[in-house]
MDAnalysis code that builds the backbone (N, CA, C; Angstrom):
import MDAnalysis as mda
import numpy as np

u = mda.Universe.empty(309, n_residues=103, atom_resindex=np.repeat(np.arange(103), 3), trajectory=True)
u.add_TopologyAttr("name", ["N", "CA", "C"] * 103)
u.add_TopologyAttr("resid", np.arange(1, 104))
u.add_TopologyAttr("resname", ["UNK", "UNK", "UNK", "UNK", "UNK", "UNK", "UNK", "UNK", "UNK", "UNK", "UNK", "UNK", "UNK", "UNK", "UNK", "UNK", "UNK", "UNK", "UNK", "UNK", "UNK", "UNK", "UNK", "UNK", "UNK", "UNK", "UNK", "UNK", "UNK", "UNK", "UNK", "UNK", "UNK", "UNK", "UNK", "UNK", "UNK", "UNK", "UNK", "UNK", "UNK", "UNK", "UNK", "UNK", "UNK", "UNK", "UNK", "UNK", "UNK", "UNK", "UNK", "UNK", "UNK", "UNK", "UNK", "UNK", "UNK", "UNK", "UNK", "UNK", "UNK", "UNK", "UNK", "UNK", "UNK", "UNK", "UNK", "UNK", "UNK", "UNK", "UNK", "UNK", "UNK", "UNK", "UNK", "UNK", "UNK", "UNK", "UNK", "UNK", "UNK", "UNK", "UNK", "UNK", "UNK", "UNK", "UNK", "UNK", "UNK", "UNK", "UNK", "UNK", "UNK", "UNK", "UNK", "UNK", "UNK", "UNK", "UNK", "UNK", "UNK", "UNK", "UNK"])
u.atoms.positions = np.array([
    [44.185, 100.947, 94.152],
    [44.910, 101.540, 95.258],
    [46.010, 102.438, 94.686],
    [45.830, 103.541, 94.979],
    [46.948, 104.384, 94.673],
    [48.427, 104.326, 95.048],
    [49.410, 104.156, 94.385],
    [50.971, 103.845, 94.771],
    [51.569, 105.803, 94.698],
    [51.910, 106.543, 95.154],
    [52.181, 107.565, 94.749],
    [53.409, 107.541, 94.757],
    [54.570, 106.742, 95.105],
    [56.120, 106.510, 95.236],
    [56.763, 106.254, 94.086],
    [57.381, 107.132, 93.287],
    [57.795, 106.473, 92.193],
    [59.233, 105.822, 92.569],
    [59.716, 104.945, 91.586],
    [60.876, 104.147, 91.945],
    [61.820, 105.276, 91.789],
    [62.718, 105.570, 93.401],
    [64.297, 106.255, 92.897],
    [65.338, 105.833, 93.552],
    [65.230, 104.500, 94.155],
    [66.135, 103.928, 94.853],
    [67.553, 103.805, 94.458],
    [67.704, 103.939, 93.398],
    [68.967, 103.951, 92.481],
    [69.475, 102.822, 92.118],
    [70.156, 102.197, 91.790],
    [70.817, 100.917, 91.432],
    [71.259, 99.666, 92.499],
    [70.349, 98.950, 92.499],
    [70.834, 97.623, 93.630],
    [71.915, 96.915, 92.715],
    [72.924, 96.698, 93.218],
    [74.262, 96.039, 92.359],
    [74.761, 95.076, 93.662],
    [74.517, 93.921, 92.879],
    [74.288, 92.683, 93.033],
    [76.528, 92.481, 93.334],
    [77.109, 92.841, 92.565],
    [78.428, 93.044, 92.799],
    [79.318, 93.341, 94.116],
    [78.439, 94.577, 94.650],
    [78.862, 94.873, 95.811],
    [78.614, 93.903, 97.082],
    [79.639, 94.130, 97.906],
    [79.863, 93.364, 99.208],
    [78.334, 93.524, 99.940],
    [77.570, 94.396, 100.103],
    [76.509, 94.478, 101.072],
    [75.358, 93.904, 100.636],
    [74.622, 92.757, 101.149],
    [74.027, 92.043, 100.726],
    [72.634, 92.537, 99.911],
    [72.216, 91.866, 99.145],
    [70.884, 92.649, 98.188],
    [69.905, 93.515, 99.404],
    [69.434, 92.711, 100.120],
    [68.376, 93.117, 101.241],
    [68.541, 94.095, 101.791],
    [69.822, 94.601, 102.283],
    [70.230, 95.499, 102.948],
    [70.514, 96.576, 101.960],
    [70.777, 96.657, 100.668],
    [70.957, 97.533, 99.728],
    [69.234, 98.558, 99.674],
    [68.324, 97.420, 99.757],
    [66.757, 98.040, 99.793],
    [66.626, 98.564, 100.930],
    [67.151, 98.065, 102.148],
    [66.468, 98.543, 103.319],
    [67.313, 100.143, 103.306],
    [68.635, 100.307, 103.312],
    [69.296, 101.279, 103.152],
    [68.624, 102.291, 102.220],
    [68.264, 102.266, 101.034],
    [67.940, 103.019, 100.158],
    [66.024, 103.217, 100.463],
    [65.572, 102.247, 100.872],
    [64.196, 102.619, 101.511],
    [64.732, 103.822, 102.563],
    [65.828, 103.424, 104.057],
    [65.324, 104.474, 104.957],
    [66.334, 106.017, 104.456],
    [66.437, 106.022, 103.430],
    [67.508, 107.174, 102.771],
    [66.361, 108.075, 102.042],
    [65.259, 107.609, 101.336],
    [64.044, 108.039, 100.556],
    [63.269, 108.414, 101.653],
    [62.943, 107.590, 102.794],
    [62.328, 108.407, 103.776],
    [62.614, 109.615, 104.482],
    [64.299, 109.876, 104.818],
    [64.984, 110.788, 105.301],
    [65.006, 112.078, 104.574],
    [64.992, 111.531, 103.434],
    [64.974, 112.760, 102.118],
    [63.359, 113.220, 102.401],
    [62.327, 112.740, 102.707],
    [61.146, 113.388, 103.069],
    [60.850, 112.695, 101.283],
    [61.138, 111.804, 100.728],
    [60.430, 111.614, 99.480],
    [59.408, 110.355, 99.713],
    [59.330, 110.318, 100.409],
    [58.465, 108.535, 100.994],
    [57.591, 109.723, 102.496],
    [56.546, 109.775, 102.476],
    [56.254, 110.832, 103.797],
    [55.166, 109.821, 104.196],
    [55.359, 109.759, 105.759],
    [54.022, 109.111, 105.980],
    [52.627, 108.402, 105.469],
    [52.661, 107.346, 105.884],
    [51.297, 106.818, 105.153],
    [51.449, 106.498, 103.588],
    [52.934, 106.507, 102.835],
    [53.003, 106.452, 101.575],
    [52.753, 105.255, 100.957],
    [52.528, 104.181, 100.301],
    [52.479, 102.877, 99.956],
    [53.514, 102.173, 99.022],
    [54.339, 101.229, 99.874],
    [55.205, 100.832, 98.679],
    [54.557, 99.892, 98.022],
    [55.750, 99.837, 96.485],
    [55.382, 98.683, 95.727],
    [54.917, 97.421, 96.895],
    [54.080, 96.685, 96.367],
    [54.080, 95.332, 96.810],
    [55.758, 94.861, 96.394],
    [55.701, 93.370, 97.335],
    [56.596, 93.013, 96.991],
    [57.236, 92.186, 95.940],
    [56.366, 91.836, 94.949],
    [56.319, 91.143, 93.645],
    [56.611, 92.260, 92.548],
    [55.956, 93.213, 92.593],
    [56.472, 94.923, 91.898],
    [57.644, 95.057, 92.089],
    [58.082, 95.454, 93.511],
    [59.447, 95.951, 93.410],
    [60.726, 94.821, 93.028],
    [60.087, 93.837, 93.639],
    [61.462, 92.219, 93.272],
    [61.450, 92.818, 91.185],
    [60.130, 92.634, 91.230],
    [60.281, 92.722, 89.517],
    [60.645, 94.201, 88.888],
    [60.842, 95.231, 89.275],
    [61.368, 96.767, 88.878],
    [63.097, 96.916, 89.436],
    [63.281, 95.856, 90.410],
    [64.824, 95.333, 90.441],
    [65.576, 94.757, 90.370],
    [64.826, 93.906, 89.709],
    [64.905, 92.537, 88.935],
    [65.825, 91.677, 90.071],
    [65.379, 91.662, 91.238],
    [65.414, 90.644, 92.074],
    [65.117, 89.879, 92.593],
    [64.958, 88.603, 93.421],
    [64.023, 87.648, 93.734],
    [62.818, 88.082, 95.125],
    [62.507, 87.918, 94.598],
    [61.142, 88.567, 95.796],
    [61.426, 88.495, 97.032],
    [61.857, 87.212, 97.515],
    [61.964, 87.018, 98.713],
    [63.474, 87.864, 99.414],
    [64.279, 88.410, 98.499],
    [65.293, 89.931, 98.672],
    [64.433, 90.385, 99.307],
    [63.517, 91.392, 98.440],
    [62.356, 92.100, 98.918],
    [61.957, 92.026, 100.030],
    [61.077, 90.849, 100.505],
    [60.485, 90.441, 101.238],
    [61.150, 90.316, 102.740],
    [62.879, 90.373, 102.630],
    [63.233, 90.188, 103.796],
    [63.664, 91.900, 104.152],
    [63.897, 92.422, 103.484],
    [64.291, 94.088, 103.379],
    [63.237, 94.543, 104.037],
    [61.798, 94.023, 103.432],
    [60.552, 94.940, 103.758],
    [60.547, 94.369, 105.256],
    [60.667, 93.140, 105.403],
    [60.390, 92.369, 106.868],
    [61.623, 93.201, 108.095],
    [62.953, 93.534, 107.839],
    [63.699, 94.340, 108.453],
    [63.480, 95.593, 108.811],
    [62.276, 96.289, 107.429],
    [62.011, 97.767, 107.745],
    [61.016, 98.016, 108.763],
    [60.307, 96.582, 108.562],
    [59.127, 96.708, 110.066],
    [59.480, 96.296, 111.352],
    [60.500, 96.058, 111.570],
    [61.077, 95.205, 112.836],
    [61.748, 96.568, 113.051],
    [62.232, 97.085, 112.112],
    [63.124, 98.799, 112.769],
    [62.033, 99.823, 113.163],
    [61.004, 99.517, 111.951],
    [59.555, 100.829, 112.885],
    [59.345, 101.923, 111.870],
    [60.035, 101.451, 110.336],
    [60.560, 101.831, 109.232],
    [58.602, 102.156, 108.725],
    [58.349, 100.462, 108.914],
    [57.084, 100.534, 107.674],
    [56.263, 99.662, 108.504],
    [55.090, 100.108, 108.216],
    [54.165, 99.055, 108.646],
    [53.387, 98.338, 107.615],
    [52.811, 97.531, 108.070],
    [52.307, 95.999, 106.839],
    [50.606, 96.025, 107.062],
    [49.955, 96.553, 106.119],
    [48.830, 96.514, 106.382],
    [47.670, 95.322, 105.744],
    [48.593, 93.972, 105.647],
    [48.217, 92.846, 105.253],
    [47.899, 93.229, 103.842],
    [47.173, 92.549, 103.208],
    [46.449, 92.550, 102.144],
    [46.561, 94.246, 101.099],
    [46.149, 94.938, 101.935],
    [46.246, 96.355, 101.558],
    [47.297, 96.690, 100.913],
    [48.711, 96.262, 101.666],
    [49.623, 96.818, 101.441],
    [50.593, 97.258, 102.759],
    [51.844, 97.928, 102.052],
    [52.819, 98.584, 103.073],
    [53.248, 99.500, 103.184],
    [52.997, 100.236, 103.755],
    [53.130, 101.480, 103.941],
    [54.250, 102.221, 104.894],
    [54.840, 103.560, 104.885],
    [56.086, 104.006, 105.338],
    [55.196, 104.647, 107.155],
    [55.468, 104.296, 107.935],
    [55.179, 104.653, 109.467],
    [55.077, 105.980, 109.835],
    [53.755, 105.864, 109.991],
    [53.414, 107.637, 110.513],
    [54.167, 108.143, 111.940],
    [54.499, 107.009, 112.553],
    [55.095, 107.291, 114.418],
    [56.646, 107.714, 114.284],
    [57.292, 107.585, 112.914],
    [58.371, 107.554, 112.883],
    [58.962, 109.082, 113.395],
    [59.926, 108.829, 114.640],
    [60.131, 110.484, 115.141],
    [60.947, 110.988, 114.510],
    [60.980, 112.338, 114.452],
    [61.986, 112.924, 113.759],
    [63.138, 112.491, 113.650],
    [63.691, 112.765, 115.132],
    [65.094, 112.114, 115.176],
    [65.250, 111.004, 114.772],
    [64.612, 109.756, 114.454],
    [64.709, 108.497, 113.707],
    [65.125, 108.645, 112.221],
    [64.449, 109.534, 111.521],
    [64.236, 109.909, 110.371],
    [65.966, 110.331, 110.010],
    [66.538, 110.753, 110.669],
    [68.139, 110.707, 110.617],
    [68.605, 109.940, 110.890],
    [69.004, 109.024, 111.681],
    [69.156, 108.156, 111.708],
    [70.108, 107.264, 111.086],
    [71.177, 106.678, 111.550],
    [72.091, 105.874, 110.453],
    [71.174, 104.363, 110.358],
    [71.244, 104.263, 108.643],
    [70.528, 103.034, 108.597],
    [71.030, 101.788, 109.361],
    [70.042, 100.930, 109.981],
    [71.188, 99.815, 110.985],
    [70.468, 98.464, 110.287],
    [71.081, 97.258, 109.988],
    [70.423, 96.342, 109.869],
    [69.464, 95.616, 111.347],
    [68.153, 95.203, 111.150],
    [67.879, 94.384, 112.492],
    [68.677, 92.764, 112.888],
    [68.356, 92.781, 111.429],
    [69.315, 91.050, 111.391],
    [70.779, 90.936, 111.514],
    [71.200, 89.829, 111.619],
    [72.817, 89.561, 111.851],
    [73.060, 89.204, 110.619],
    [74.229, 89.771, 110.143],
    [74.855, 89.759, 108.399],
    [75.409, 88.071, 108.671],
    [75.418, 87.539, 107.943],
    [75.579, 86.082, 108.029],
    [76.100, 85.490, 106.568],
])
């Protein structure tokens, strides 16, 4: 399966106040806005990217689970996950919002 996304999310820093998850989801819908993630693109699985950010998967896993509840990405089981073709323009600007409650 072809991944064509290379990693440019920039530095998740574990230091800062905003929690890991939200550091991915932010920098996921910032790569989309930039038009560098375009429709139909495939991200890392989530065992790839936990391991290229050297974070615990389940980070990942809740970032990726937030980006589909926003309309960010869709989950094509097994296949993979991919960035949402429905996404409207005006979304695509968009200030990143968390779905979850910071806790």
């Amino acid at each position: 399966m072809l991944r064509p996304w290379k990693l440019t999310l920039g530095r998740i820093d574990p230091a800062r106040s905003t929690p890991l998850y939200l550091q991915i989801v932010h920098a996921v819908i910032r790569e989309i806005e930039r038009d560098r993630l375009p429709p139909g693109a495939f991200l890392p699985s989530s065992r790839e990217l936990a391991a290229m950010l050297g974070v615990n998967r389940k980070t990942v896993v809740l970032a990726y689970e937030d980006l589909i509840a926003q309309g960010w990405l869709i989950s094509q089981g097994t296949r993979g996950t991919v960035i949402a073709d429905t996404i409207a323009q005006g979304r695509r600007s968009a200030a990143p919002r968390p779905a979850r409650a910071q806790g």
